[in-house]
C-alpha positions as CSV (number, residue, x, y, z in Angstrom):
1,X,-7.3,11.1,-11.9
2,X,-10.7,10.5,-10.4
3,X,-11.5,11.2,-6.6
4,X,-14.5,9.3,-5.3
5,X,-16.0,9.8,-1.4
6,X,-18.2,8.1,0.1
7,X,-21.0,9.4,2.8
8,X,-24.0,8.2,4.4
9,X,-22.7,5.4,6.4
10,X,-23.6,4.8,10.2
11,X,-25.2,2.9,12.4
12,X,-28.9,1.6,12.0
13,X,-30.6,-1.8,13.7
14,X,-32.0,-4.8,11.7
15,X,-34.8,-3.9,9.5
16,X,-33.7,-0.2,9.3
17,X,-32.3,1.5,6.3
18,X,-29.2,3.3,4.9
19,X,-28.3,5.3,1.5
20,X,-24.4,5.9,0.8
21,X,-23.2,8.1,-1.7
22,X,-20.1,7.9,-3.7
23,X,-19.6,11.3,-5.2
24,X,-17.0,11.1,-8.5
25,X,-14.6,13.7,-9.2
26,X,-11.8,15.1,-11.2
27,X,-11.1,13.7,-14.8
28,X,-14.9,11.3,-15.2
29,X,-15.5,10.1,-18.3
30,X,-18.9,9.7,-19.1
31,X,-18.4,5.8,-20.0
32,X,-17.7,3.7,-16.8
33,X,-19.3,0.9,-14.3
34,X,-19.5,2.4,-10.9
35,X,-19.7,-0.6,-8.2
36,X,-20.3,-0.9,-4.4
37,X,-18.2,-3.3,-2.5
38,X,-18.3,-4.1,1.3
39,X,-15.8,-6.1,3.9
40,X,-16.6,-7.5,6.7
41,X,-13.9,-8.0,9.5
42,X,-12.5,-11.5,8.9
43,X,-13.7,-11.4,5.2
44,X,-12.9,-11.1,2.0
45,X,-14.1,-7.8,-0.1
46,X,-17.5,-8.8,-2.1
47,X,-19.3,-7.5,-4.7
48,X,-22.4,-5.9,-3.3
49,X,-23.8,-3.9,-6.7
50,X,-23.1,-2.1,-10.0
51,X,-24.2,-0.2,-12.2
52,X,-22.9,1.1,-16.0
53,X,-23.6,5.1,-17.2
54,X,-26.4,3.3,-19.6
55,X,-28.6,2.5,-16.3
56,X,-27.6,-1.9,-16.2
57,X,-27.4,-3.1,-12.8
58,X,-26.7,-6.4,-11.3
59,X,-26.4,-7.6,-7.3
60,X,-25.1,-10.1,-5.1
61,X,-27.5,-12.8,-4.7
62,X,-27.6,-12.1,-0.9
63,X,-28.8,-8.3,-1.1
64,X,-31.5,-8.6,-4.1
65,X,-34.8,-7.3,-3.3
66,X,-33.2,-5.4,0.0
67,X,-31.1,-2.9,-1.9
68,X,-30.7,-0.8,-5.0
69,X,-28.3,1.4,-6.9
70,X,-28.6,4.2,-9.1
71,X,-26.4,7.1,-10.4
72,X,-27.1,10.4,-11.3
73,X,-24.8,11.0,-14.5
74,X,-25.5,15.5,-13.6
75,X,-23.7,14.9,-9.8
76,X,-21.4,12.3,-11.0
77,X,-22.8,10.0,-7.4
78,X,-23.9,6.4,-7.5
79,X,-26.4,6.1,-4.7
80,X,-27.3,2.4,-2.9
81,X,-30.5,2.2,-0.7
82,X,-30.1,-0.8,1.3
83,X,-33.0,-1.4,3.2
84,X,-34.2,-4.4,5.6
85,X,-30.5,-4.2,6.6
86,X,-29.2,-7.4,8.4
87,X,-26.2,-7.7,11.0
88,X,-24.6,-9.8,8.1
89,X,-25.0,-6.5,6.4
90,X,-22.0,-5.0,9.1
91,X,-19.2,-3.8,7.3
92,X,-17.3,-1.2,5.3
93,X,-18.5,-0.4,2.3
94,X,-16.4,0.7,-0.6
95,X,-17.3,2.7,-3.7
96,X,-15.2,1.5,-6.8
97,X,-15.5,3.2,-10.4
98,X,-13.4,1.9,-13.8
99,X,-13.3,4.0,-16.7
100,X,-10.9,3.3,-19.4
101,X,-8.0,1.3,-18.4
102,X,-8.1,2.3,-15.0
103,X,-9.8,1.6,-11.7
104,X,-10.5,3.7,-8.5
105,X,-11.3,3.6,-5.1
106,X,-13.0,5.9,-2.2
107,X,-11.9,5.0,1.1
108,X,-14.6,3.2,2.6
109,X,-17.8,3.8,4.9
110,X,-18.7,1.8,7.9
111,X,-21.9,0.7,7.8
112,X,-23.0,-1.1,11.5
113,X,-26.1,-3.0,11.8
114,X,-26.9,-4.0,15.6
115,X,-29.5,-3.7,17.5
């Protein structure tokens, strides 16, 4: 099993920034894709960013150039700077690794953008 939490989430206004962490526990294997995924009230869970233990990382058209992720493979944490946050940015954000045959998920980390 693989325990993942979240942190860093809050509340920021437009143009201000945010970092969340998604800290990976228990049985990690030292292949995986770790990926960020947010929800907005209303909406359906998105893609927001990922990144695989060799460094690749790919993002939603509608955050490139605003955020980035990157993992430290020592702490077992993918981090995602999001900066020039929007209010279309609002939304829980969800930390998601797969490793093997199976796929994990931390429990979320409301992220508010609002002036």
């Amino acid at each position: 099993q693989v325990q993942l939490v979240e942190s860093g989430g809050g509340l920021v206004q437009p143009g201000g920034s945010l970092r969340l962490s998604c800290a990976a526990s228990g049985s990690t294997f030292s292949i995986y894709v770790m990926r960020w995924y947010r929800q907005a009230p209303g909406k359906q869970r998105e893609l927001v960013a990922r990144i695989t233990n060799t460094g690749f990382t790919n993002y939603a058209d509608s955050v490139k150039g605003r955020f980035t992720i990157s993992g430290d493979n020592v702490k077992n944490t993918v981090y995602l700077q999001m900066n020039s946050l929007k209010p279309e940015d609002t939304a829980v954000y969800y930390c998601n690794r797969i490793q093997g045959p199976t796929e994990y998920w931390g429990q979320g980390t409301q992220v508010t953008v609002s002036s």
